[in-house]
C-alpha positions in Angstrom: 22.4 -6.5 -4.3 18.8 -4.8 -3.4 17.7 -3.8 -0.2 13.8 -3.9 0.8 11.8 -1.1 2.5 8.5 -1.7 4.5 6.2 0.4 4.0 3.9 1.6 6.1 0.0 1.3 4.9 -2.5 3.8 6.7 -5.9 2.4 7.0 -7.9 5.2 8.2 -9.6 6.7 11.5 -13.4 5.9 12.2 -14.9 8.6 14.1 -18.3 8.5 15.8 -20.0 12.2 15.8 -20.2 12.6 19.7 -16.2 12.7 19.6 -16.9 16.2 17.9 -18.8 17.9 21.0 -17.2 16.7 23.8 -13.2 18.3 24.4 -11.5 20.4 22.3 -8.2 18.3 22.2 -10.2 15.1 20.9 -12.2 17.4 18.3 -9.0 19.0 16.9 -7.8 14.9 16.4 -10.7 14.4 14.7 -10.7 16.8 12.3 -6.5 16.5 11.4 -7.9 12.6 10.8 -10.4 13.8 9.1 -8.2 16.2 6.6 -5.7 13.2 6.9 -8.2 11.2 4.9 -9.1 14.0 2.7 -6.0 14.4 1.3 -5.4 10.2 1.0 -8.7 10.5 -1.0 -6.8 13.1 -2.9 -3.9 11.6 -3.6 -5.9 8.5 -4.9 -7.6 10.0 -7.4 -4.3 11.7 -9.1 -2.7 7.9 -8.7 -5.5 6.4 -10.1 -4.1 4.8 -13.2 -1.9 3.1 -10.8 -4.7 1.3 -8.5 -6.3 0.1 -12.0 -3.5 -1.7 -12.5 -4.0 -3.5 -9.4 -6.6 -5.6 -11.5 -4.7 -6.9 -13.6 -2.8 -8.9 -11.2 -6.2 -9.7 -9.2 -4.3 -8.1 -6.2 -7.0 -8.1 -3.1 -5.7 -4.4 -2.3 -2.5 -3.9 -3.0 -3.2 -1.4 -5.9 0.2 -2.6 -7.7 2.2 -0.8 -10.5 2.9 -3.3 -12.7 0.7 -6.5 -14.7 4.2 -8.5 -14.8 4.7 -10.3 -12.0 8.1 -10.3 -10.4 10.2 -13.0 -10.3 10.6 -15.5 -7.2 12.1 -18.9 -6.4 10.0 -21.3 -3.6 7.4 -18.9 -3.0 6.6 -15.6 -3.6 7.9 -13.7 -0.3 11.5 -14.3 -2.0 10.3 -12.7 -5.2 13.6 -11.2 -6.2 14.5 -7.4 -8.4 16.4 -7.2 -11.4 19.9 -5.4 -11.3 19.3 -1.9 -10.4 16.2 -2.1 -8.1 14.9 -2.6 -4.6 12.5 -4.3 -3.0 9.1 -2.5 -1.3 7.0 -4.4 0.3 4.0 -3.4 2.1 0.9 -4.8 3.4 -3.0 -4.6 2.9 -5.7 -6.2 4.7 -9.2 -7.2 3.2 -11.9 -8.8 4.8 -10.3 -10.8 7.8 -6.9 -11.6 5.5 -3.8 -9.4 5.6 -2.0 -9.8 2.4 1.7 -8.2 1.5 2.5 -6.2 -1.6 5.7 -5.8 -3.0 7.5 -4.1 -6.3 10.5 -3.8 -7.4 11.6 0.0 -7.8 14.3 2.6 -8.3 12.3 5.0 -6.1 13.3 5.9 -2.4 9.1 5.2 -0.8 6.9 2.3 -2.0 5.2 5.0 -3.9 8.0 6.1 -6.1 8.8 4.5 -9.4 10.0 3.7 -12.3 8.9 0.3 -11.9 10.6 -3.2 -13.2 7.8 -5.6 -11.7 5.1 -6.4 -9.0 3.8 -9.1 -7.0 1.1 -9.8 -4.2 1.0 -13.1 -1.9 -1.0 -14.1 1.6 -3.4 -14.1 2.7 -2.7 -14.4 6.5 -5.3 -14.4 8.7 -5.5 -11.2 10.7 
């Protein structure tokens, strides 16, 4: 039996340059956004072999870990894990579609392998 885990997906802070002068509270928010998309910038870069991967599934912006594409019978939000594995599903938006990720992993996050399989489905509109 698996069990699935949403994950969260953060999709940045845009900051306009006023927000900076004006009160101290609202600059020190700013800046930990600011460091908080430093370090997801970061953390890309040393994961980068696994947003290439993305590609080879054509996912929109999922990044996925995996090429093979899990299993699934109807459609694709029942994709099912082998023996072993959980689900992780998460979701991206592109554009004005939100689409949902998923894998199948031994990991605890949606970031933690090893891998069996991945798949992508939508898009919704947002």
């Amino acid at each position: 039996m698996s069990t699935t885990t949403v994950c969260a997906e953060s999709t940045g802070v845009v900051t306009e340059l006023e927000e900076l002068s004006s009160k101290p509270a609202r600059r020190r928010r700013v800046l930990r956004a600011s460091s908080t998309a430093f370090v997801a910038g970061l953390a890309a870069l040393f994961m980068g072999d696994r947003a290439n991967a993305a590609d080879c599934q054509n996912s929109p912006c999922c990044s996925l870990a995996k090429c093979n594409q899990c299993s699934y019978s109807v459609n694709k939000e029942r994709y099912t894990c082998p023996s072993g594995y959980n689900r992780r599903t998460w979701s991206c938006v592109k554009g004005s579609n939100k689409y949902y990720c998923g894998e199948c992993a031994k990991g605890s996050d949606c970031w933690s392998g090893p891998f069996a399989c991945s798949i992508w489905f939508g898009p919704d509109p947002v």
